[in-house]
LUMZARO-282874 format. One record per residue (C-alpha): residue in one letter; x, y, z. Coordinates in steps of 0.02 Angstrom, whole numbers, plus 32768, in hexadecimal, padded with zeros to 4 digits. Layout:
@res=a px=X py=Y pz=Z
...
***
This chain:
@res=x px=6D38 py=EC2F pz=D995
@res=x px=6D1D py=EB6F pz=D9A1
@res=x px=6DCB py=EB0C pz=D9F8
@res=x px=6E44 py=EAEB pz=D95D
@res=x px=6E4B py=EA3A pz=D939
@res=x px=6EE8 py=E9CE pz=D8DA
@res=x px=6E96 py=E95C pz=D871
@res=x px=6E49 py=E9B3 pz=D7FD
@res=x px=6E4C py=E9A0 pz=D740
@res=x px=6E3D py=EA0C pz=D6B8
@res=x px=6D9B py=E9F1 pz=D630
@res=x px=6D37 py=E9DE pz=D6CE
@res=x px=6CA5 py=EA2E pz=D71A
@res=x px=6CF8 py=EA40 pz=D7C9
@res=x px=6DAA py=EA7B pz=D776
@res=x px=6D22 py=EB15 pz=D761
@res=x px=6CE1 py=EB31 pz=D7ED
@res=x px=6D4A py=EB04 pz=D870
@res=x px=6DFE py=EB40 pz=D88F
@res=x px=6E97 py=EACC pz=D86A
@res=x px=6F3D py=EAEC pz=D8DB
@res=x px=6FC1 py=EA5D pz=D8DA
@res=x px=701F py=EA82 pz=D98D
@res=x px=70C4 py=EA54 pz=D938
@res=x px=70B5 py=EB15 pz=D8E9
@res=x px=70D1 py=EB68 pz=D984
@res=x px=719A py=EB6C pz=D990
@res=x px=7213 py=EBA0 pz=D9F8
@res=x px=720D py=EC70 pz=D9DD
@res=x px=7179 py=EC64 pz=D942
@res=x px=710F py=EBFF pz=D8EB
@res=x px=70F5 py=EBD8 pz=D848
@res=x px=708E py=EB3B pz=D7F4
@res=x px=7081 py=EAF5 pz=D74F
@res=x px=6FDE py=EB4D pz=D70F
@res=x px=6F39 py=EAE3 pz=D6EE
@res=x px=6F92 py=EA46 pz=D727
@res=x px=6FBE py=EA74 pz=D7DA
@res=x px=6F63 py=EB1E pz=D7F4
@res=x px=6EC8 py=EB5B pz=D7A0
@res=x px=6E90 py=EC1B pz=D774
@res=x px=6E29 py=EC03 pz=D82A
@res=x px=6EB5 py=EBB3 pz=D86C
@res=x px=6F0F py=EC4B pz=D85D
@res=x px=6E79 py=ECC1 pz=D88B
@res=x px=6E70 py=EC61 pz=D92D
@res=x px=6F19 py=EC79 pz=D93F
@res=x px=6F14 py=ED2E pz=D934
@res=x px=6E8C py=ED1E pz=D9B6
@res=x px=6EF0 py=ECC3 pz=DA2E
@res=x px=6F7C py=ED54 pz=DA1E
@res=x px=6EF7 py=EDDD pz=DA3B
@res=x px=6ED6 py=ED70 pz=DADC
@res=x px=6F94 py=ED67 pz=DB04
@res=x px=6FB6 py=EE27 pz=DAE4
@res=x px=6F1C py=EE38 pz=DB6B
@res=x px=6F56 py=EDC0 pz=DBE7
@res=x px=6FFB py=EE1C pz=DBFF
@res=x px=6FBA py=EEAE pz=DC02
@res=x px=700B py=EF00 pz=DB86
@res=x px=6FA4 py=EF87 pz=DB14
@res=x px=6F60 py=EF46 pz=DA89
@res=x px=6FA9 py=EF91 pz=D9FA
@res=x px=6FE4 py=EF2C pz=D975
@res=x px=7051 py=EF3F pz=D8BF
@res=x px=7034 py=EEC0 pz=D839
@res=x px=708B py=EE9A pz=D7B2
@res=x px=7097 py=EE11 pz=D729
@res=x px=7127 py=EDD3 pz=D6A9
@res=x px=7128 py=EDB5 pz=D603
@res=x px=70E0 py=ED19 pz=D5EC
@res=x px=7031 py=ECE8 pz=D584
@res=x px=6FB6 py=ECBE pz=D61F
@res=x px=7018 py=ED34 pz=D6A7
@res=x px=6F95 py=EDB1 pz=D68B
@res=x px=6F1F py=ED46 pz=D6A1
@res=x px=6F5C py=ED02 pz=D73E
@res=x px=6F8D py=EDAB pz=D77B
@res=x px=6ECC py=EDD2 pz=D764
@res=x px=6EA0 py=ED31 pz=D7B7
@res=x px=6F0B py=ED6D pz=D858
@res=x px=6EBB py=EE03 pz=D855
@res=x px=6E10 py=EDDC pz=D86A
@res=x px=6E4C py=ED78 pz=D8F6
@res=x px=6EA1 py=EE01 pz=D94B
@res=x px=6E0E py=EE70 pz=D92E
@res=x px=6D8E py=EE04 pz=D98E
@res=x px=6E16 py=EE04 pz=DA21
@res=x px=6E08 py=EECB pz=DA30
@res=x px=6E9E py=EEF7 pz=D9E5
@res=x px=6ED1 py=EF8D pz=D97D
@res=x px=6F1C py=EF6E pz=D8E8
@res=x px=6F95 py=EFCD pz=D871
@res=x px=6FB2 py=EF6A pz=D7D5
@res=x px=7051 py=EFB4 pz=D776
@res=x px=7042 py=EF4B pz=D6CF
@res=x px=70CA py=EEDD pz=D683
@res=x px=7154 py=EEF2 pz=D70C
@res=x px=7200 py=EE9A pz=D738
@res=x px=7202 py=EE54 pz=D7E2
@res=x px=727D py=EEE0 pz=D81C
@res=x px=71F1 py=EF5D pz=D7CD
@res=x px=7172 py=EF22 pz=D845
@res=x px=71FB py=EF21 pz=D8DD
@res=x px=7210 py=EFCD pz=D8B1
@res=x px=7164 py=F008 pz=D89D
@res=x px=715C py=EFBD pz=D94B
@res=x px=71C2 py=F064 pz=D991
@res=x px=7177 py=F0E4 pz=D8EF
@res=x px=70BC py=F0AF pz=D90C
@res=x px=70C9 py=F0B7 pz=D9CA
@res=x px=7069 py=EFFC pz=D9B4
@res=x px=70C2 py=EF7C pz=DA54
@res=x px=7091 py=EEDE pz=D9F0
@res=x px=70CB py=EEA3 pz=D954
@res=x px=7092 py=EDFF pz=D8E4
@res=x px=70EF py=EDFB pz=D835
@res=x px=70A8 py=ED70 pz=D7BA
@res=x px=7131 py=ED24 pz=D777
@res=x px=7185 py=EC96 pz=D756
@res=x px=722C py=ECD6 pz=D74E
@res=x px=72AC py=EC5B pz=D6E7
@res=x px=723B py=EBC3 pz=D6F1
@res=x px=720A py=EB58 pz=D655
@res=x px=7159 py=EB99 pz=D5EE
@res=x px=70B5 py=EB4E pz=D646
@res=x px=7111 py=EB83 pz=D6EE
@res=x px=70B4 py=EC0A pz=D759
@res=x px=70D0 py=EC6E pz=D80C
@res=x px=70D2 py=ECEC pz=D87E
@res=x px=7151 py=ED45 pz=D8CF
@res=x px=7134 py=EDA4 pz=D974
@res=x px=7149 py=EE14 pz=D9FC
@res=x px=70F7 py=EE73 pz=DA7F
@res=x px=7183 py=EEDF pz=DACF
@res=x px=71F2 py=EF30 pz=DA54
@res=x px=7272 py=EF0F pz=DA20
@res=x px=7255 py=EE4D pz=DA57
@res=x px=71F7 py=EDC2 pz=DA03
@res=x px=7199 py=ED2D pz=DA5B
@res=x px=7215 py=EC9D pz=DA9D
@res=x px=71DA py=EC14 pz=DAD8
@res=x px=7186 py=EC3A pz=DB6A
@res=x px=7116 py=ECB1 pz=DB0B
@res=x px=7107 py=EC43 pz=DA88
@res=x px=70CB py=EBAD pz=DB10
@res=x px=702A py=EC23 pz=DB51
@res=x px=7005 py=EC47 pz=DAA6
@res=x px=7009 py=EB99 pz=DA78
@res=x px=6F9A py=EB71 pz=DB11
@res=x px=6F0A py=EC03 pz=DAE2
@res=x px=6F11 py=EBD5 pz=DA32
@res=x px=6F0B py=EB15 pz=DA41
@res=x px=6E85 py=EB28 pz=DAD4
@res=x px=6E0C py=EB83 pz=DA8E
@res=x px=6E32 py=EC0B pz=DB0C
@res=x px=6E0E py=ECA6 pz=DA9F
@res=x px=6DC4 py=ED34 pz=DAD6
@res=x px=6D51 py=ED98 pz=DA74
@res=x px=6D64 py=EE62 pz=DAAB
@res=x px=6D24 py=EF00 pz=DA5B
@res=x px=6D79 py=EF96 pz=DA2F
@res=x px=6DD1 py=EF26 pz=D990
@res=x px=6E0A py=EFAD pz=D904
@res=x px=6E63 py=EFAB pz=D872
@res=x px=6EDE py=F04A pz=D815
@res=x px=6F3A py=F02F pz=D76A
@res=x px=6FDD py=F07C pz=D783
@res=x px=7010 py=F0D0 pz=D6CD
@res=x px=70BE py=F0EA pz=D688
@res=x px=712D py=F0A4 pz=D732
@res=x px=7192 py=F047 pz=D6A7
@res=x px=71E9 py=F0FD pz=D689
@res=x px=71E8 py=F119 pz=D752
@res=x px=7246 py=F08D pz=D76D
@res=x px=72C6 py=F0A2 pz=D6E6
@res=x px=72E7 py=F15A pz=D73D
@res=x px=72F5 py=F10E pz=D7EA
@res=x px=7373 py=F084 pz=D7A7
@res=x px=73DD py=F0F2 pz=D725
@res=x px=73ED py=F18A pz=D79D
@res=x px=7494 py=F149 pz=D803
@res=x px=74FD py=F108 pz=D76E
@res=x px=7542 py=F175 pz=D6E1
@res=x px=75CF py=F12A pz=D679
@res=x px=765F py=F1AB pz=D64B
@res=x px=767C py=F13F pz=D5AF
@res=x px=7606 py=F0C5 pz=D552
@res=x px=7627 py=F01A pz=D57C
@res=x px=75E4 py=EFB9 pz=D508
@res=x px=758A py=EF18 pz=D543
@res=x px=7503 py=EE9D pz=D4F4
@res=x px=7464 py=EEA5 pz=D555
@res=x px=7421 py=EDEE pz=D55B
@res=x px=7366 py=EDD0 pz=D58E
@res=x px=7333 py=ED2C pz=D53E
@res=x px=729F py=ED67 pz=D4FB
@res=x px=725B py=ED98 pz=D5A8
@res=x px=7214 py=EE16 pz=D606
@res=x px=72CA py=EE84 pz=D613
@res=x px=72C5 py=EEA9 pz=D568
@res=x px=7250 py=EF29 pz=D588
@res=x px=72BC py=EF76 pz=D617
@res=x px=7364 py=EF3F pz=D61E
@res=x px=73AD py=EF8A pz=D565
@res=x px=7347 py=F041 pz=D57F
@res=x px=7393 py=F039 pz=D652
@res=x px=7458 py=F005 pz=D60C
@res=x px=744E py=F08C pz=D588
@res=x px=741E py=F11F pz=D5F8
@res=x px=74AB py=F0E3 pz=D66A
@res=x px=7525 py=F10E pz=D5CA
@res=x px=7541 py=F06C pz=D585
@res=x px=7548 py=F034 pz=D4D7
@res=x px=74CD py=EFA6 pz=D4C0
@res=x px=74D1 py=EF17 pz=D45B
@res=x px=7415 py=EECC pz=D462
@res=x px=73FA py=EE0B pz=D46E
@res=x px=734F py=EDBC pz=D457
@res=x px=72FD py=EE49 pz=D4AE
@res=x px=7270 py=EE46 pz=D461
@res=x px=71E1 py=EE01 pz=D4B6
@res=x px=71AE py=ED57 pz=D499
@res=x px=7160 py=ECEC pz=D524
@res=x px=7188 py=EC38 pz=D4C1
@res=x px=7240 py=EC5E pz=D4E2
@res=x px=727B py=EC2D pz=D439
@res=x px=732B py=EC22 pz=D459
@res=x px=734D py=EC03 pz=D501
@res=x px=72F8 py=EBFE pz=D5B0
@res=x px=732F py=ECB3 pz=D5EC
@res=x px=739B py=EC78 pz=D68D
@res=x px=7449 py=ECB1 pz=D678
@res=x px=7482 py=EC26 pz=D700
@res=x px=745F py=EBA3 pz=D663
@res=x px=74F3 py=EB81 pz=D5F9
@res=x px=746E py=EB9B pz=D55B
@res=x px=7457 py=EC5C pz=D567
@res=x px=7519 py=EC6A pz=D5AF
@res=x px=7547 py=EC23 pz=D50B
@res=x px=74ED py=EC91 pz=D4AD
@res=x px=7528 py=ED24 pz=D510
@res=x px=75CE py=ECF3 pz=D4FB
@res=x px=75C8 py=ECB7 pz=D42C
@res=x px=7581 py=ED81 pz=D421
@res=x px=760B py=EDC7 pz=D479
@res=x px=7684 py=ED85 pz=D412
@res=x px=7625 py=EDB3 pz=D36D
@res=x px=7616 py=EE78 pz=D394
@res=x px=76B4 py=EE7E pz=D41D
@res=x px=764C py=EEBC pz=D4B1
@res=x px=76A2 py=EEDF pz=D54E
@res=x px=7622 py=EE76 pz=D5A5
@res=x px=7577 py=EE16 pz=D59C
@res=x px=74EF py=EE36 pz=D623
@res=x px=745A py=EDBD pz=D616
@res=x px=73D2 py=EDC9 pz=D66A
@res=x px=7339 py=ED3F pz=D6B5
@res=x px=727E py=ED36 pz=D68D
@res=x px=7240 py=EDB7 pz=D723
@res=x px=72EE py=EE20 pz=D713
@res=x px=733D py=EDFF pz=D7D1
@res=x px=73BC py=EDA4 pz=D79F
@res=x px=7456 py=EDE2 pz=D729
@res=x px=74F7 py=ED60 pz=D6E1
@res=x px=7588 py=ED9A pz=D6A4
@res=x px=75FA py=ED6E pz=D61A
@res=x px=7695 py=EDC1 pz=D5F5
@res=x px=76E5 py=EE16 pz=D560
@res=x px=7751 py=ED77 pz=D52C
@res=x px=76A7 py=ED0E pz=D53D
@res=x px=76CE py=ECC7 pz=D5C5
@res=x px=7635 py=ECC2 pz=D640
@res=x px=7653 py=ECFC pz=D6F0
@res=x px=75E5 py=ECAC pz=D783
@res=x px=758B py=ED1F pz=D7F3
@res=x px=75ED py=ECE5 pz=D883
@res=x px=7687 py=ED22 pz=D82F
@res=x px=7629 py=EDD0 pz=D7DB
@res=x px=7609 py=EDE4 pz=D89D
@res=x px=76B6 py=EDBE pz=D8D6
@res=x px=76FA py=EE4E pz=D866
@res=x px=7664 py=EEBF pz=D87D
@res=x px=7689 py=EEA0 pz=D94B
@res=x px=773D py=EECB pz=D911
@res=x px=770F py=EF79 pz=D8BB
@res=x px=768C py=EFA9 pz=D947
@res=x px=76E1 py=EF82 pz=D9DE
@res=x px=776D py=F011 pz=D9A9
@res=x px=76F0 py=F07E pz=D997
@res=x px=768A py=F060 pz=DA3E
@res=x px=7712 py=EFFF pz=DABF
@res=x px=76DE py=EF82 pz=DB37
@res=x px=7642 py=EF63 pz=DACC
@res=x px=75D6 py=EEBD pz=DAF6
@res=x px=75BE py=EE4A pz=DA6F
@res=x px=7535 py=EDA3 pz=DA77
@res=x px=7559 py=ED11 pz=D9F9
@res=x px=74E9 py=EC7C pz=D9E5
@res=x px=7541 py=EBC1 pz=DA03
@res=x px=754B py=EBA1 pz=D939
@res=x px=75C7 py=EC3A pz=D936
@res=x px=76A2 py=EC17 pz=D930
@res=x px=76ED py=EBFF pz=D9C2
@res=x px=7752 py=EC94 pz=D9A9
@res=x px=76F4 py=ED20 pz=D9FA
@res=x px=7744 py=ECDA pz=DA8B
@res=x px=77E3 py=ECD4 pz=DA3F
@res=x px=77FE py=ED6F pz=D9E3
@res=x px=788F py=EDE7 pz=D9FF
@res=x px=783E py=EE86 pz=D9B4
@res=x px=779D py=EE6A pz=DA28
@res=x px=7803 py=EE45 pz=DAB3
@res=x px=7879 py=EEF1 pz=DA99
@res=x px=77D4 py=EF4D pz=DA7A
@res=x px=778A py=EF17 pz=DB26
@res=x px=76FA py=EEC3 pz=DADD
@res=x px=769D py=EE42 pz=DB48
@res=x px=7646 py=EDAE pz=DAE4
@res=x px=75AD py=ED49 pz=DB2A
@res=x px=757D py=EC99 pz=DAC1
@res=x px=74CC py=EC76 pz=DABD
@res=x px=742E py=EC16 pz=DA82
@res=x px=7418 py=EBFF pz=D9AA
@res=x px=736C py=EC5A pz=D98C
@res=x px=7345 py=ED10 pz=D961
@res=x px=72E1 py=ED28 pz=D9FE
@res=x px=7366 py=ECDD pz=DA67
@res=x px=73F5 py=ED4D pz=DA23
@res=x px=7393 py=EDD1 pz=DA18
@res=x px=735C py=EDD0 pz=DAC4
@res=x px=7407 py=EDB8 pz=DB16
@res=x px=7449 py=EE5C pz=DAAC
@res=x px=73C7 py=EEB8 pz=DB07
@res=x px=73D2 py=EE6E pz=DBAB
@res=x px=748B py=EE88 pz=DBA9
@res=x px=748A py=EF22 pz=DB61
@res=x px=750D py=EEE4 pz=DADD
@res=x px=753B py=EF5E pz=DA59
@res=x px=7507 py=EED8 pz=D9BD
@res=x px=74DE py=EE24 pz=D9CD
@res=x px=750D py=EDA2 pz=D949
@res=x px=74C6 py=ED0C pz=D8F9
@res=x px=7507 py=EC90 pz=D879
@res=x px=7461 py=EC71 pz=D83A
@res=x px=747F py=ED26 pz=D7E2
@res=x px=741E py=ED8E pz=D87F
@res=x px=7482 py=EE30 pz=D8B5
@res=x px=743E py=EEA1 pz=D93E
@res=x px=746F py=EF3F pz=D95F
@res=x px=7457 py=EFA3 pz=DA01
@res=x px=745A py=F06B pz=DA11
@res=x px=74A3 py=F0CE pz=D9AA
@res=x px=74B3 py=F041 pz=D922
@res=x px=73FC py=F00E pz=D930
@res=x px=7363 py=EFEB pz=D985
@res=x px=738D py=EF35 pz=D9D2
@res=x px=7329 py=EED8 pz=D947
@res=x px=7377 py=EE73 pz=D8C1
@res=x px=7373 py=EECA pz=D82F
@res=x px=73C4 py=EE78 pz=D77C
@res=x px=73D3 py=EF1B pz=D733
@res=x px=7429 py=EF83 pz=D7D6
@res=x px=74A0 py=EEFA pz=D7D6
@res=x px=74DD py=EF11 pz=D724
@res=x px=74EF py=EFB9 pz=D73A
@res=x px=7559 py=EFA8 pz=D7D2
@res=x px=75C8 py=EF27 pz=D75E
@res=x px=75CC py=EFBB pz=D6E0
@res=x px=75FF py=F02C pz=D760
@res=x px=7689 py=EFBD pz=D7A3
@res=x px=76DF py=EFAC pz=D700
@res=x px=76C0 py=F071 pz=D6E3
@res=x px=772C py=F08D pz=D77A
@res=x px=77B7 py=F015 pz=D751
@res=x px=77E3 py=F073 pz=D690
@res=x px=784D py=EFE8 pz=D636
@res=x px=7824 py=EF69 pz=D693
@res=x px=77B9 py=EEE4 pz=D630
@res=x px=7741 py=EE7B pz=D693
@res=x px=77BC py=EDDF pz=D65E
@res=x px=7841 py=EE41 pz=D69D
@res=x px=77E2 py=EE65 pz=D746
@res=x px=77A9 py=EDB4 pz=D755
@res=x px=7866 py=ED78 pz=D73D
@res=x px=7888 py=EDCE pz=D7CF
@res=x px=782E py=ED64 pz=D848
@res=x px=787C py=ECC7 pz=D894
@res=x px=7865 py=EC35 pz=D848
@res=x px=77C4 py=EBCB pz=D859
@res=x px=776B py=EB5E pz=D7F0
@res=x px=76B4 py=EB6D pz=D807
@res=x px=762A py=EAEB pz=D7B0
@res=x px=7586 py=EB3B pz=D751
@res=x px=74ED py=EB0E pz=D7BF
@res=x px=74B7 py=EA6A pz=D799
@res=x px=73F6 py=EA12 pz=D7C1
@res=x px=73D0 py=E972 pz=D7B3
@res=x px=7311 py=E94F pz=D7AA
@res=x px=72C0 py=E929 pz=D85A
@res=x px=7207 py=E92D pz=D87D
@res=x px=71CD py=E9B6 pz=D8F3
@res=x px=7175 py=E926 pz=D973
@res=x px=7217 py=E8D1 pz=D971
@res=x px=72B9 py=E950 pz=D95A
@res=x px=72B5 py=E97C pz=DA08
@res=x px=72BB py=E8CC pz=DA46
@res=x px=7332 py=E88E pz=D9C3
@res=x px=73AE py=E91C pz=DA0C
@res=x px=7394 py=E8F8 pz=DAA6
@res=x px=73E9 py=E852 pz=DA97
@res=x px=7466 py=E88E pz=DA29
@res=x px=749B py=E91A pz=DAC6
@res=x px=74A2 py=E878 pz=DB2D
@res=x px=7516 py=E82C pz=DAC9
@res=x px=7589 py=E8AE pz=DAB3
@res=x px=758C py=E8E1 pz=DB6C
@res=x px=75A8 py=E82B pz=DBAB
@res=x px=7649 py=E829 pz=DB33
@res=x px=7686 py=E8CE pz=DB72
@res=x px=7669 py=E89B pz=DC35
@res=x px=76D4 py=E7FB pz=DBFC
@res=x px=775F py=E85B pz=DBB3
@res=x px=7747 py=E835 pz=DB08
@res=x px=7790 py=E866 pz=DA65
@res=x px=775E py=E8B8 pz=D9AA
@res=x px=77C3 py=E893 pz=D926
@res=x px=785B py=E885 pz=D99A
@res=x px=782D py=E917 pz=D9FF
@res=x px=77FF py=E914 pz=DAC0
@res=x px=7750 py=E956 pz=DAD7
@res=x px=775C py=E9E6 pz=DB47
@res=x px=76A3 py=EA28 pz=DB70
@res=x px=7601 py=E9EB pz=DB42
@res=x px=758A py=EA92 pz=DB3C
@res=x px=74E7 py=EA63 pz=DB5F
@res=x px=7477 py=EB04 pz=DB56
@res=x px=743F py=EAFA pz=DA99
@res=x px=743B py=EA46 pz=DA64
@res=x px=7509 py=EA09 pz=DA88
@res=x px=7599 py=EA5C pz=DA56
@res=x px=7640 py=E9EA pz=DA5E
@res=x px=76DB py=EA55 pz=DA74
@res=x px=777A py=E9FC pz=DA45
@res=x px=7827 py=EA0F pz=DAA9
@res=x px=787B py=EA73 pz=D9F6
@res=x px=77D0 py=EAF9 pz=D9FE
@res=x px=776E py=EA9C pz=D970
@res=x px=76CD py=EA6C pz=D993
@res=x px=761D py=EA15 pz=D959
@res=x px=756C py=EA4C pz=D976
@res=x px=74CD py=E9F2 pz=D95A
@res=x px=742A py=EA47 pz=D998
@res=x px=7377 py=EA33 pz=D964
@res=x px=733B py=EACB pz=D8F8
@res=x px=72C2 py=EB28 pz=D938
@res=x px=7244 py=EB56 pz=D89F
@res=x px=7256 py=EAB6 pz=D830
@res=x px=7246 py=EA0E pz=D84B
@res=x px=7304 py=E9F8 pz=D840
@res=x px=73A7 py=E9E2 pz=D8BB
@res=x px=742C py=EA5A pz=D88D
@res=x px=74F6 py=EA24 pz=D885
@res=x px=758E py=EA94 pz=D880
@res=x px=763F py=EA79 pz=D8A1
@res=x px=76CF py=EADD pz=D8A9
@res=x px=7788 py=EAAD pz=D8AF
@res=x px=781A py=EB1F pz=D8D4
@res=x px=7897 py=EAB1 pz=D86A
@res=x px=7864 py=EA9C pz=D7AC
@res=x px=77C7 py=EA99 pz=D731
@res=x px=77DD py=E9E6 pz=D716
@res=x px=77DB py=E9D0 pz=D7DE
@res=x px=7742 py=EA1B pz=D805
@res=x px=76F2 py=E9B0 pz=D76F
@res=x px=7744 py=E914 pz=D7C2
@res=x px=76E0 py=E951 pz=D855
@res=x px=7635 py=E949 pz=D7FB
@res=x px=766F py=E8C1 pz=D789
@res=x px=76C6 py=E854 pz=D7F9
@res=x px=766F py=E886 pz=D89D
@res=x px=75C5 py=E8D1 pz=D8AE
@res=x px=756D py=E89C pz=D808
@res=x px=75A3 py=E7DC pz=D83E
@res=x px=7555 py=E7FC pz=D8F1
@res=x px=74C1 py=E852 pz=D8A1
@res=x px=74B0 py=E7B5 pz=D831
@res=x px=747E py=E74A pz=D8C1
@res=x px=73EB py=E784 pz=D8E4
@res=x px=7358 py=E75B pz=D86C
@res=x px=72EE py=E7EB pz=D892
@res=x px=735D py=E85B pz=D83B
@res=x px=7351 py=E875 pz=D776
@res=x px=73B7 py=E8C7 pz=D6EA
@res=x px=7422 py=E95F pz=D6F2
@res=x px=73E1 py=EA0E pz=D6AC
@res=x px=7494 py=EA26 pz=D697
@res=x px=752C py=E9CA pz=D6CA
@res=x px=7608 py=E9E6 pz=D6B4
***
């Protein structure tokens, strides 16, 4: 495999022969490119390569599951990765069309160490990746991610023998088994099953209706132009139309679900969408009775009141704030040996007996399911009500290259610490802590707070505030505070979605 070179163009002799890998793919815990324009079919063989070389280097066996989303080239770029991996030496087990949580799963059913699921989750058409892992139930953070880079961008490959390759038939039906087996509904709840046209529509209705629920389909049929909607249920487009549908047939709740299927939203049965921070609040409330003194991990976008809660706090349950990212969260769950770890991003993990440690949209709904199954007459509404009050923000990204997001934050951190180390003020309010480990995260002296961090799969920086006085506060906070801030610096574009 010739070295990978960036400045290749399509229409071209070389954009044939040689492989095209833009280094701004690799990303903090995956990779994904925009395909033809900054990765080519041997782009992606060589990357494939590179991993073979990886899963070699660590000396892990090399044993891999593949799997690709529903998107028009994923098969081919899943076939493209698996040349790649076959001239490495590795064995390969393809299961088909697969949800990311599929692949994490065949990961323990296959008896296969390595994992590399073609997807690119939520992102916009023309989008490609990889997500992966060579240690279940973990996937690549960034010091995995670095060595690949290296191999891959190096030329370092190593061609081995011993490659094979095994079409796994029917694990579709497998999975739903392993997934459905721990949740059976004494009553049919019914719920609207949104996949925006994505992969999860031909998993999540089949999994929510052997659980027992009554489901109410929404654009699940298969379509990789997304039609309607990008399928991300962290966008205010699909919560919308989750929400407009519960009203129309009086569901008790929505569950949408992304592109790749490991991440699940919520809204609830007055239409009202809940944040995952807040599903994961009340699902911390429900499982902490049932296993005390349980350990919970939250990423830094998540409401401050984890720490805050009474319920937790009677039920002995220990909360840990961590890194945004999948990997991150995901990691920390296992290290700690936390009972479920939460993201607001829409990622739930679930430790023994709940689940195997991945993140898994579909496990997650049917712990949500499960949680309203044990409170009978208790809406969702009704159990969100019952949290203190906090006013969280959606997740807002305002366009920032990848070469320059990181940079752009950097200053931005600066900023913010120097006015916390001089005792400044937000909106009238004393900053009280400046938290530093994931982009900067102000705290305020009444428990509101503002976050801006740099995402780590899109060329974007990602805001969120929270205030623990009013809705109109914590959109003074964006309005007023951080979009103002924000506005200063010229590297940073429009808003996917702003208060």
């Amino acid at each position: 495999m010739q070295k990978p070179r960036s400045d290749l163009r399509p229409n071209t002799a070389d954009y044939e022969t040689v492989p095209l890998v833009k280094a701004t793919g690799f990303r903090e815990y995956d990779a994904r490119w925009i395909l033809e324009k900054e990765i080519n079919l041997l782009g992606i063989q060589a990357l494939g390569l590179g991993l073979a070389t990886y899963v070699h280097e660590i000396g892990q066996r090399p044993r891999i599951v593949v799997g690709h989303d529903f998107r028009s080239y994923s098969l081919s770029v899943k076939q493209a990765l698996t040349l790649g991996l076959l001239e490495g030496g590795m064995e390969v087990l393809d299961i088909g069309l697969a949800l990311s949580p599929t692949a994490y799963f065949a990961q323990f059913a296959l008896d296969a160490p390595c994992v590399a699921m073609v997807t690119a989750s939520h992102n916009e058409n023309g989008w490609t990746g990889v997500k992966m892992g060579a240690n279940p139930p973990l996937t690549f953070g960034p010091d995995e991610i670095g060595r690949l880079k290296d191999i891959v961008l190096n030329g370092e490959g190593v061609s081995r023998p011993g490659g094979s390759l095994t079409r796994v038939e029917g694990f579709r039906e497998r999975y739903l088994k392993e997934i459905t087996s721990t949740v059976k509904l004494s009553r049919p709840i019914k719920v609207v099953a949104a996949c925006g046209n994505g992969t999860a529509g031909a998993f999540a209705p089949e999994a929510l209706r052997r659980m027992g629920a009554e489901v109410i389909e929404m654009d699940t049929e298969l379509d990789w132009t997304f039609p309607k909607y990008n399928p991300n249920p962290e966008d205010h487009a699909m919560l919308m139309q989750m929400a407009a549908r519960v009203r129309e047939t009086g569901a008790e709740l929505a569950l949408g679900f992304d592109g790749d299927g490991d991440r699940c939203g919520v809204v609830d049965d007055t239409g009202e969408e809940i944040y995952a921070d807040k599903i994961g609040l009340m699902l911390g409330r429900d499982l902490s009775a049932l296993h005390p003194n349980a350990t919970f991990v939250v990423d830094v976008k998540s409401t401050g009141l984890y720490k805050t809660d009474p319920v937790l706090k009677s039920n002995g349950a220990d909360v840990v704030y961590w890194k945004t990212g999948h990997s991150y969260i995901k990691r920390k769950t296992a290290e700690l040996g936390a009972l479920a770890g939460f993201e607001k991003s829409g990622h739930f993990f679930f430790n023994a007996p709940l689940g195997r440690g991945y993140d898994d949209g579909i496990v997650a709904a049917g712990a949500i399911l499960a949680m309203l199954d044990r409170n009978p007459g208790k809406t969702l509404s009704q159990l969100k009500a019952a949290l203190p009050d906090a006013w969280t923000s959606m997740t807002m990204s305002p366009h920032c290259d990848d070469e320059l997001k990181y940079g752009v934050l950097e200053r931005i951190v600066v900023e913010y610490q120097a006015l916390a180390d001089a005792g400044g003020s937000i909106l009238g309010r004393r900053i009280v802590e400046a938290i530093t480990v994931n982009g900067v995260r102000v705290h305020l002296d009444d428990g509101s707070w503002v976050l801006v961090r740099a995402s780590s799969n899109k060329p974007e920086l990602v805001v969120v505030v929270e205030s623990m006085r009013s809705e109109a506060d914590m959109r003074a906070l964006f309005r007023e505070e951080v979009k103002p801030r924000l506005a200063k610096y010229a590297e940073i574009g429009a808003y996917n979605q702003e208060l």
